[in-house]
VEXDRENKE-436216 format. One line per field, with one value per residue (C-alpha): x, y, z; residue in one letter. Coordinates in steps of 0.1 Angstrom, whole numbers. Layout:
BEGIN
u X_...
v Y_...
w Z_...
code a_...
//
This chain:
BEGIN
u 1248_1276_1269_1301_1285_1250_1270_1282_1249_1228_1257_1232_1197_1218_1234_1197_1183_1215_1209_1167_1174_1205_1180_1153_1160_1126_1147_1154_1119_1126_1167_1171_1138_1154_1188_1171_1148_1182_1195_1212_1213_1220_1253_1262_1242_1266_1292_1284_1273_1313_1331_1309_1322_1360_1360_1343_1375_1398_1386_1374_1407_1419_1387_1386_1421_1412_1384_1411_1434_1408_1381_1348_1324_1347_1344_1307_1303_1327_1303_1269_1285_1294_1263_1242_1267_1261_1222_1221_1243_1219_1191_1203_1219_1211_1240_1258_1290_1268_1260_1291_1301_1268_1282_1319_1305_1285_1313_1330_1304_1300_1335_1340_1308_1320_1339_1336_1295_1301_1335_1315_1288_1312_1339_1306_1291_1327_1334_1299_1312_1279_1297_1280_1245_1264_1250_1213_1219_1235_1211_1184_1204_1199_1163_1152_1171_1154_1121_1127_1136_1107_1089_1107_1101_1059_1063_1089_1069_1039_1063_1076_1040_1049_1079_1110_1131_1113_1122_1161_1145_1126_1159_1180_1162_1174_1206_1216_1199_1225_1253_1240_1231_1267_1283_1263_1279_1306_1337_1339_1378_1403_1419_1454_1460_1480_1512_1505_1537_1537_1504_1508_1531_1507_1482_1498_1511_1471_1462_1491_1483_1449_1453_1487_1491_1458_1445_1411_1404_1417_1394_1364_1369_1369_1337_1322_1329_1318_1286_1280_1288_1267_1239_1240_1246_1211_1203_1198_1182_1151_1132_1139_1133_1097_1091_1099_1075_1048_1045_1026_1051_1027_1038_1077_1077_1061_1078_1113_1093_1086_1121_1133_1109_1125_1161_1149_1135_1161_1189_1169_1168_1197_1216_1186_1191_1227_1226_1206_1222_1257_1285_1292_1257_1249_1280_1271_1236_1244_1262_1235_1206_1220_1229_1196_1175_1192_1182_1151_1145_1158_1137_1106_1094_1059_1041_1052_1090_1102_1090_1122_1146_1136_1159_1184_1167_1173_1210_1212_1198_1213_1248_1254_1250_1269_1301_1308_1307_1325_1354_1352_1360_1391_1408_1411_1398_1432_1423_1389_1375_1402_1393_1361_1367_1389_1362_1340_1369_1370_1332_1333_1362_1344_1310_1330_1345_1312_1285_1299_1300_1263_1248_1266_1256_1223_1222_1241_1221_1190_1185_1176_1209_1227_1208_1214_1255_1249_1236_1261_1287_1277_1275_1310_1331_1311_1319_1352_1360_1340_1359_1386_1373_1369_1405_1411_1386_1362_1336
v 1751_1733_1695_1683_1703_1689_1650_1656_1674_1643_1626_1635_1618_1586_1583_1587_1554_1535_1541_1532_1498_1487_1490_1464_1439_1421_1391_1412_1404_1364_1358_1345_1324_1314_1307_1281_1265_1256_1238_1266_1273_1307_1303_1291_1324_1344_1329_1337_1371_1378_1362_1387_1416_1404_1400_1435_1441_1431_1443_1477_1498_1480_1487_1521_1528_1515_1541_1566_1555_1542_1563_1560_1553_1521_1513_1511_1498_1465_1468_1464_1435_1418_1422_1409_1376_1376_1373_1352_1328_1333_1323_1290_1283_1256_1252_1274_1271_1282_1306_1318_1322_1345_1368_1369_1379_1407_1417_1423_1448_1464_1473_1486_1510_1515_1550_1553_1562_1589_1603_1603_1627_1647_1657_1660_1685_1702_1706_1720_1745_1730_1708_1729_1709_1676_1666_1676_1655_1626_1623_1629_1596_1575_1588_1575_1540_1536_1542_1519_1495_1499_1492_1460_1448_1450_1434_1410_1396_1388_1373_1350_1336_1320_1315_1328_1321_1345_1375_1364_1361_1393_1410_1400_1424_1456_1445_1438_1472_1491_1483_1507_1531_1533_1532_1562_1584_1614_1609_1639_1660_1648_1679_1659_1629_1598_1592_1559_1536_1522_1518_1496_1523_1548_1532_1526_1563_1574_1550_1563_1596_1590_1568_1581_1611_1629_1625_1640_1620_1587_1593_1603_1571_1551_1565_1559_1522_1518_1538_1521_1486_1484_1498_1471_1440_1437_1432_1393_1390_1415_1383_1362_1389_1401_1359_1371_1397_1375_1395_1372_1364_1387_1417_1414_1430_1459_1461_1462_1488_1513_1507_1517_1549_1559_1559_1573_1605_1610_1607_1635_1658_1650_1681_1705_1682_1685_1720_1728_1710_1713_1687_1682_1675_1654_1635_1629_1620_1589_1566_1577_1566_1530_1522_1535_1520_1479_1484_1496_1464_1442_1457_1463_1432_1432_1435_1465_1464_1468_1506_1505_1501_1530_1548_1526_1534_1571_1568_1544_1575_1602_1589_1579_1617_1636_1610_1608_1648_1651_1628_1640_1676_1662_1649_1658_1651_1628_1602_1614_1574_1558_1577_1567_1534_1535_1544_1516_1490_1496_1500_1463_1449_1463_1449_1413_1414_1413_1399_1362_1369_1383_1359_1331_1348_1352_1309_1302_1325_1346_1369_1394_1393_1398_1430_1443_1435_1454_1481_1484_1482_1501_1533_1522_1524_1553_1573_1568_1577_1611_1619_1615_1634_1665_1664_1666_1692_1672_1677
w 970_949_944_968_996_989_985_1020_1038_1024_1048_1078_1063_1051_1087_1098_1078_1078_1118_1110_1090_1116_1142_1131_1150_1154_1177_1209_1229_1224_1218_1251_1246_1207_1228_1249_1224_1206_1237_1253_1289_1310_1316_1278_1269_1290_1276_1239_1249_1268_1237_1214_1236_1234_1200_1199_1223_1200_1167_1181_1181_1150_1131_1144_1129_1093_1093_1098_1077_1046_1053_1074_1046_1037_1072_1072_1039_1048_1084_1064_1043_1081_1098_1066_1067_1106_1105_1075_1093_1131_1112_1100_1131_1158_1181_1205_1176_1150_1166_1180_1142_1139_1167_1154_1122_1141_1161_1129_1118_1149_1152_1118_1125_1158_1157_1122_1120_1146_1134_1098_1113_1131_1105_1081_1102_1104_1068_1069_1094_1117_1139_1172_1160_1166_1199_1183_1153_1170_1195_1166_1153_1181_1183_1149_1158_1190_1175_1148_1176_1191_1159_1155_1194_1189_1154_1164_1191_1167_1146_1174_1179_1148_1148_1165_1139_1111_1137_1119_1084_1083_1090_1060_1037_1054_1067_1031_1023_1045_1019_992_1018_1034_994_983_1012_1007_1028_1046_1046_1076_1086_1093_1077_1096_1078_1065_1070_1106_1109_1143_1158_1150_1163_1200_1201_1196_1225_1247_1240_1252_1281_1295_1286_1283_1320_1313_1283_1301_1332_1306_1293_1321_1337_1305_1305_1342_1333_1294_1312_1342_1324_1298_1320_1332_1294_1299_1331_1315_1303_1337_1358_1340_1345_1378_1382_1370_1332_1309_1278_1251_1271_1269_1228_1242_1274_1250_1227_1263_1268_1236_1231_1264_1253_1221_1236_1263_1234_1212_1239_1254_1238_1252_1284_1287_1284_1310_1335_1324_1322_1354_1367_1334_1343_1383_1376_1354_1378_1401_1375_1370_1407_1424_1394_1402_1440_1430_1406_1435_1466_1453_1426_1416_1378_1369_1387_1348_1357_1373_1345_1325_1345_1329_1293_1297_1304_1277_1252_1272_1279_1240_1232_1257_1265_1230_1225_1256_1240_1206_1222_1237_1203_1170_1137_1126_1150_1161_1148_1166_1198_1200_1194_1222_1243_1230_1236_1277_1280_1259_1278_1311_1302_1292_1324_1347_1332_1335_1372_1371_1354_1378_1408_1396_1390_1424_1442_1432_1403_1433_1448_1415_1407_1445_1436_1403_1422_1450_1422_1405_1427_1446_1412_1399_1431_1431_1394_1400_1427_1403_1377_1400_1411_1369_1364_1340_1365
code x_x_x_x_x_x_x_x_x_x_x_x_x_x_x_x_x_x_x_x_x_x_x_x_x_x_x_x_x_x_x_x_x_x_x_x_x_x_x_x_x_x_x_x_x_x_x_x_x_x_x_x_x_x_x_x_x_x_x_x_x_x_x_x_x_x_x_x_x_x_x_x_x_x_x_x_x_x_x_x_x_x_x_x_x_x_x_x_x_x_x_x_x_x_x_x_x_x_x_x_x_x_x_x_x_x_x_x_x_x_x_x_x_x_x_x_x_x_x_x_x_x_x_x_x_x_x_x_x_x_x_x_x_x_x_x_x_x_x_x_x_x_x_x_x_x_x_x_x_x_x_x_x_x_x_x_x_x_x_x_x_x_x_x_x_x_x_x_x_x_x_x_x_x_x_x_x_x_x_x_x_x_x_x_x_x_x_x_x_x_x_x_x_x_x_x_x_x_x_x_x_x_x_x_x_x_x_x_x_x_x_x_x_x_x_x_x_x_x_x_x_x_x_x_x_x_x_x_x_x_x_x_x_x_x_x_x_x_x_x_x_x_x_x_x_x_x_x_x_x_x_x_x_x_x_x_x_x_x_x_x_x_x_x_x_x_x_x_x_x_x_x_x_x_x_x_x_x_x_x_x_x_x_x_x_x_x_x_x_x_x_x_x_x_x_x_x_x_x_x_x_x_x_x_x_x_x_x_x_x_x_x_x_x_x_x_x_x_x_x_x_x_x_x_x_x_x_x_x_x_x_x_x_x_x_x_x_x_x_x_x_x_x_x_x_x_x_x_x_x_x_x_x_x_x_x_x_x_x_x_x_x_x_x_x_x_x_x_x_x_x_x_x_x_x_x_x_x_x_x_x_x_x_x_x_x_x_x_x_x_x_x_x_x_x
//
């Protein structure tokens, strides 16, 4: 094997860890618990958590097209650099400004890996003449992060006993350790470059081309954002709702770890998954998963009601294998990074959109009735976008 085919298959094993160490966020069990210790109430937390999603929004398309244009590896490189700055700066950080800074610095990151990680992988795998495995090592991606996730929830959670601040501090180390991982990757051969003058122009003819003139693509696109952002916007009433349920506090780490293990597995196997059921039951059953599993949570609380949302943990896995094969088999290689950060942008801008109205139904009214909206919601707009999906033939 010649060295720049062995520089680009080591591609696949560096995606793995830079996925491993990105994932060690020990926080997640207690943020909303850190939030409030710091003088922050629900409704401020919302409000952080929606202006993280439209600057995500905003710098998703943008970012996306830089990886084309300057390469992927750049893009993650500059990505580590931003989510180092971002926790360094969260675990300082007292006030809802301060940390608003934190999250602008993380939206940064996460856009410029947004696209470009996957894109990376994909035309990897292609100049490898191997991009059928993609779904297998994608969702072997995802797997690995989820685990490490996992990892991170049990040990975060004894950190918090502490101290939930250390949960920030003992994620420095490997979100600074991402940069020499992303530097010591092979940029992987575009197969058509983007003429590089016009770079705005170019950039609004890839986005017309997917949502105006590529019907299929555009509708893919949409039921992704409906399916990503109702599955995600129960993410900040998990720690009110297990209060809820009456689950003592030393329980929620390894409640978040369940969850993760969960999305972990059904993202491995969601290639194995997806082939035996096809894309158009894969597709159906998604919407399906998230609506039935909020009515669930909102009919039937009791200790173990969390139960419930592991049907949102496997379409977490599952969906962020198959919807981004789905769309990378509708474009090409040229703009394959701005694509996909396409996609991301409306399941971002979609998730923005609602969970300010969850999260103030769920303080006017109950956090009940919010999950019974989500659910109704949920199953309404996924419905209807099927229905339109069959007309185009996607399912």
């Amino acid at each position: 094997m010649n060295t720049a085919k062995q520089k680009l298959k080591s591609n696949i094993w560096k995606f793995y860890l830079f996925r491993v160490f990105g994932s060690l966020v020990f926080f997640v069990p207690i943020v909303v618990l850190f939030w409030q210790e710091n003088g922050l109430n629900l409704t401020q937390i919302m409000i952080l958590q929606s202006l993280f999603s439209l600057a995500v929004v905003v710098l998703e398309v943008p970012t996306g097209y830089f990886a084309d244009i300057f390469g992927r590896k750049k893009s993650l490189v500059y990505a580590s650099a931003f989510f180092a700055a971002g926790i360094f700066v969260y675990s300082i950080g007292h006030n809802f400004y301060q940390f608003l800074v934190a999250e602008l610095l993380w939206a940064f990151g996460a856009s410029l890996a947004s696209g470009a990680d996957s894109a990376l992988v994909y035309d990897t795998l292609r100049d490898l003449k191997q991009e059928k495995t993609y779904k297998k090592v994608w969702g072997n991606g995802l797997f690995y992060s989820l685990i490490a996730m996992s990892a991170a929830c049990v040990v975060g959670g004894f950190i918090a006993k502490i101290n939930f601040r250390w949960t920030f501090y003992a994620m420095i180390p490997f979100m600074l350790l991402l940069i020499p991982i992303s530097l010591s990757m092979k940029e992987p051969m575009r197969h058509k470059r983007i003429f590089k003058k016009g770079y705005l122009f170019e950039m609004l003819e890839i986005l017309k081309n997917s949502f105006v003139k590529n019907k299929k693509l555009r509708w893919l696109m949409v039921y992704s954002a409906v399916v990503l952002g109702f599955n995600s916007a129960v993410l900040w009433l998990y720690q009110p709702y297990f209060v809820l349920s009456g689950l003592d506090i030393v329980y929620f780490g390894f409640v978040f770890a369940a969850f993760n293990i969960v999305a972990a597995l059904s993202a491995k196997y969601a290639h194995l998954i997806e082939k035996k059921l096809g894309q158009k039951q894969s597709l159906v059953m998604l919407v399906f998963l998230v609506g039935i599993s909020y009515l669930l949570m909102s009919n039937f609380v009791f200790l173990f009601s969390f139960s419930f949302a592991f049907m949102q943990q496997f379409v977490r896995g599952f969906s962020g294998v198959v919807l981004t094969d789905y769309v990378n088999k509708l474009t090409t290689s040229d703009v394959r990074a701005t694509v996909l950060s396409a996609q991301n942008l409306v399941a971002r801008l979609f998730y923005a959109a609602i969970i300010p109205v969850i999260g103030w139904i769920a303080d006017v009214y109950t956090l009940v009735q919010a999950l019974t909206i989500l659910g109704v919601t949920t199953l309404a707009a996924g419905i209807i976008i099927l229905i339109i999906l069959h007309k185009d033939k996607v399912v």
